[in-house]
C-alpha positions in Angstrom: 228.9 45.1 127.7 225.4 44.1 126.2 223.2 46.7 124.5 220.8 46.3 127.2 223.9 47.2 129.8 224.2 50.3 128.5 223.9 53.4 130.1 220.8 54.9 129.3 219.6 52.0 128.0 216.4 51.9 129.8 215.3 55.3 128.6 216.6 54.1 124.7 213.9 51.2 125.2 211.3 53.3 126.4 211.3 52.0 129.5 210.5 54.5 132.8 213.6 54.2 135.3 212.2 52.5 138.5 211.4 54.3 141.5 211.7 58.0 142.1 214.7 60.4 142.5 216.4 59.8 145.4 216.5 63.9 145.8 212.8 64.1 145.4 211.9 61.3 148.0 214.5 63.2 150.4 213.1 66.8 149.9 209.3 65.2 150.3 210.2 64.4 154.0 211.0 67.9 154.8 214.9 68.2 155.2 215.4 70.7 152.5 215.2 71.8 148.9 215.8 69.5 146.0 219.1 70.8 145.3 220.2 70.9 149.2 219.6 67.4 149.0 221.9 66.9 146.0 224.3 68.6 148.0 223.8 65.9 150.7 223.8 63.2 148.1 227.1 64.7 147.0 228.7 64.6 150.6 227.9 61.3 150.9 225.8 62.0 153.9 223.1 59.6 152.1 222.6 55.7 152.4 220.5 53.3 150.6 220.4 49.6 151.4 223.4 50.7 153.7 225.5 52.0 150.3 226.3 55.2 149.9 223.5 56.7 147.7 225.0 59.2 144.4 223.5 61.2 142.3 221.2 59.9 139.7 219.8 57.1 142.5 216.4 56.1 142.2 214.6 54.3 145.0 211.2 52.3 145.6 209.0 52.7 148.7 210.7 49.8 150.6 214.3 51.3 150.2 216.2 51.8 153.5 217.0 55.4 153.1 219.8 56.4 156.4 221.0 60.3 156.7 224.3 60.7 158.7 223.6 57.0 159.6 220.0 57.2 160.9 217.1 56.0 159.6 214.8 57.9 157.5 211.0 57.4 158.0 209.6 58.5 155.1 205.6 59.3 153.9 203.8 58.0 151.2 204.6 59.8 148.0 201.1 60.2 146.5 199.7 60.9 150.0 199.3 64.1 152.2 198.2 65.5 155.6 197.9 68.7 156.5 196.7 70.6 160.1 196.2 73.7 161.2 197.8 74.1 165.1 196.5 77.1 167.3 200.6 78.1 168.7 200.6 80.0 172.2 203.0 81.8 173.4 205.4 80.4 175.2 206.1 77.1 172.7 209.6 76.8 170.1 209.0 75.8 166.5 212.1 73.3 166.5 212.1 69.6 167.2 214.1 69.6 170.8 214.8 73.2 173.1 218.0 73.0 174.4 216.1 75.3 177.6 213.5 71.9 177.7 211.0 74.5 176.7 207.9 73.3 175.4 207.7 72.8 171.2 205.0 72.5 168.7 205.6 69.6 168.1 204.6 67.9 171.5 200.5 68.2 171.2 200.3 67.4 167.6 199.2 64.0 166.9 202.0 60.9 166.2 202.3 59.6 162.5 202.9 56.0 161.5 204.9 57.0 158.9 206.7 60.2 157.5 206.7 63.8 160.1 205.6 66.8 160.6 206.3 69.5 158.8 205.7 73.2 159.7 205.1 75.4 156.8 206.8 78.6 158.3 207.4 79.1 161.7 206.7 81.9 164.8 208.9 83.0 167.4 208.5 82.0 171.0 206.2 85.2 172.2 204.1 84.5 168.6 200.5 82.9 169.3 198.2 82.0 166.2 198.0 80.1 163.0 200.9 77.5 162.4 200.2 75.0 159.2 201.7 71.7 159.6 202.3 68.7 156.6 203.7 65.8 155.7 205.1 67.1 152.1 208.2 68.4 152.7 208.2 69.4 149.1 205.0 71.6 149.7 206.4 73.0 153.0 209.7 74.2 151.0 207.4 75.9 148.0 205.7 77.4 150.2 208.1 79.1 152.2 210.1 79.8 149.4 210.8 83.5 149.5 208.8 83.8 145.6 205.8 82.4 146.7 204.7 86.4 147.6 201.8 84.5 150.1 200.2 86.9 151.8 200.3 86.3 156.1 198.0 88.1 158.4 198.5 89.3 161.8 196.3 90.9 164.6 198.5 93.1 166.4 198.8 95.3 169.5 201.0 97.9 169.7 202.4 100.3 172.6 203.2 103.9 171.8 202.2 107.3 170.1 201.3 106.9 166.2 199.7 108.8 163.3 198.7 107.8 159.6 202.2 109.7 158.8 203.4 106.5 161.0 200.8 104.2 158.8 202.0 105.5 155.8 205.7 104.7 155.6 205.2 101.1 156.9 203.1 100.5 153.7 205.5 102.4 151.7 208.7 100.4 153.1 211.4 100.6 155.8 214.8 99.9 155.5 215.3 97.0 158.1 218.8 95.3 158.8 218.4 93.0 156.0 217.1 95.0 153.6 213.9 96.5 152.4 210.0 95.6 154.3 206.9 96.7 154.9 203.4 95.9 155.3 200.8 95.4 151.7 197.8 96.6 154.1 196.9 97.7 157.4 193.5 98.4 159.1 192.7 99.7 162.5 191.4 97.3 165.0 190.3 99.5 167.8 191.9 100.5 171.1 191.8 102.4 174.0 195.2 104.9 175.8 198.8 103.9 174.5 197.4 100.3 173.1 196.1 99.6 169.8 195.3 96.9 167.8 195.7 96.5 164.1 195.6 93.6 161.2 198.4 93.7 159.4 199.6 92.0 156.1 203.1 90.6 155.0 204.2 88.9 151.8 207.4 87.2 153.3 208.5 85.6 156.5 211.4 87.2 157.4 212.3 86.6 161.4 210.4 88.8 163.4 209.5 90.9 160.6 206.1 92.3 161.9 207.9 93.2 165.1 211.1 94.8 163.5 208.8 96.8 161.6 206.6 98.4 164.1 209.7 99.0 166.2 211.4 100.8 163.4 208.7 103.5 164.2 209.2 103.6 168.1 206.6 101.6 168.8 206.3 98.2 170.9 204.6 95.1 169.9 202.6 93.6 173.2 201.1 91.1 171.4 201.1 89.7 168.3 199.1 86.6 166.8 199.0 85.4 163.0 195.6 84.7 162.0 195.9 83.7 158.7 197.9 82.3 155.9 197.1 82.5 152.4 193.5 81.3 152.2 193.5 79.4 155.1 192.0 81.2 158.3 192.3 80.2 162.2 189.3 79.0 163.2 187.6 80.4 166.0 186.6 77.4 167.2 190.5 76.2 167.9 191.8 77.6 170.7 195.5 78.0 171.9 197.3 74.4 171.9 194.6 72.7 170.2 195.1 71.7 166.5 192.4 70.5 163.7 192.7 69.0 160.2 192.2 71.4 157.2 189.2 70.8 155.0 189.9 69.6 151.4 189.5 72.8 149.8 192.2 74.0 151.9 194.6 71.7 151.3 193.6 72.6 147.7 194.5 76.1 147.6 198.1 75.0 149.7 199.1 73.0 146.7 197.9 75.7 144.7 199.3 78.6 145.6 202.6 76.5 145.6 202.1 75.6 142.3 202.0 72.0 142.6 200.1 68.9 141.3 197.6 68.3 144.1 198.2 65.3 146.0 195.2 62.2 147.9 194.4 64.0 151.6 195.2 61.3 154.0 192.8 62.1 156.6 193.6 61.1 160.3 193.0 58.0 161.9 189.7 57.2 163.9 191.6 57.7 166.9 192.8 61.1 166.2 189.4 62.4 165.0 188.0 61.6 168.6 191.0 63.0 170.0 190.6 66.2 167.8 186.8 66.7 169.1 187.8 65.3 172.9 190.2 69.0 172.6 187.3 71.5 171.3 185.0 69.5 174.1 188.1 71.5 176.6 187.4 75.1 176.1 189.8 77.2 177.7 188.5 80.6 178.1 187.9 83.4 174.8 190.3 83.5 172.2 190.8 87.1 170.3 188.4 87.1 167.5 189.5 85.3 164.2 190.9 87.9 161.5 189.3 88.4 157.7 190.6 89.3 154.8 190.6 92.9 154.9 191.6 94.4 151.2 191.7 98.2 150.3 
């Protein structure tokens, strides 16, 4: 073996190993953590160039990357897109429904190369704010149970209450898995056994916001998210309809999951008239969009 054979030569000479981690470019398309993806690696579920991949790999942007045999369509690494998408009731949050219901997915507009992403997700009777991206890296941050990002939701609820009621849901409730409860509520008005409120959680735990309410005896009619972090709905994007975030949205995504911020690949011609051709189709009021309401 030559000197420049040897392992770790490269890094010896100075030189930067080609390409990126094969874990990295793996986790950036939205299929799980880092380390899940070493676990993949590991199972030889991973090929590249039609060998199985191990860990340590490296790959360039023309690699042929195949999970479980299929091809992997991957996005740019330096690049990102991100869109806010107006849920209604009624739609899934995964790929394909089993029932053939309708899914997120089907209104959103087709890439050329990489997916979408939802950051988070909302169950079937959920309306409201659903954040979409092409970084699977910045969707798994994000929803990362320590990224403590706050998640708003306008609420109505069915059922006798008081500020005794109020007060334990902000102090904590002891839920099937474990410990929850809402940072802030504020009244939102209502008439008889309806009320609405805005409520604020740190995590998203499934069904949370419901759970919680009905730990008290009340019923949740409706329930829609209305904001995430620093990004609001806009009240200008009604139910199926979705719209690109603005730059200094995007911004405070990659900041809040503490990562280096990445070139917003904005849509294609094509999509941008599509975008406006959907806010040219309004479909009737949409409840007003929540603000940021801190005690």
């Amino acid at each position: 073996m030559t000197d420049d054979n040897r392992p770790g030569a490269e890094q010896a000479s100075g030189k930067a190993p080609a390409g990126e981690k094969l874990q990295k470019v793996l986790a950036r398309t939205g299929l799980g953590s880092r380390r899940e993806m070493e676990r993949w690696i590991e199972q030889g579920r991973i090929s590249v160039d039609g060998k199985p991949a191990a860990l340590g790999d490296r790959v360039s942007g023309t690699a042929r990357i195949a999970v479980d045999g299929k091809a992997l369509n991957t996005a740019p690494a330096q690049e990102t897109r991100c869109i806010l998408y107006h849920k209604p009731t009624g739609e899934v949050c995964s790929r394909k429904d089993p029932q053939g219901r309708r899914t997120v997915y089907e209104r959103l507009p087709k890439l050329k190369a990489g997916r979408w992403i939802s950051i988070g997700r909302l169950d079937f009777n959920t309306s409201g704010l659903l954040l979409f991206t092409t970084d699977g890296e910045l969707a798994n941050k994000l929803m990362h149970p320590s990224s403590n990002i706050e998640r708003e939701y306008m609420v109505r609820v069915m059922g006798e209450w008081d500020e005794a009621t109020l007060q334990r849901l902000l102090e904590g409730v002891m839920l099937e898995d474990g410990m929850a409860r809402f940072t802030d509520i504020q009244d939102g008005g209502g008439d008889g056994i309806n009320h609405w409120f805005y409520v604020v959680i740190m995590e998203g735990r499934n069904r949370e916001v419901r759970r919680l309410w009905e730990s008290q005896g009340l019923t949740v009619s409706r329930l829609k998210r209305v904001r995430y972090g620093e990004v609001f709905i806009p009240s200008r994007v009604k139910q199926g309809q979705w719209v690109e975030l603005e730059p200094k949205e995007v911004k405070s995504l990659y900041r809040m999951a503490d990562l280096p911020l990445k070139q917003q690949k904005r849509g294609t011609m094509k999509e941008r008239e599509q975008m406006q051709r959907q806010f040219a189709k309004r479909r009737g009021a949409a409840p007003a969009r929540g603000k940021s309401r801190k005690k």
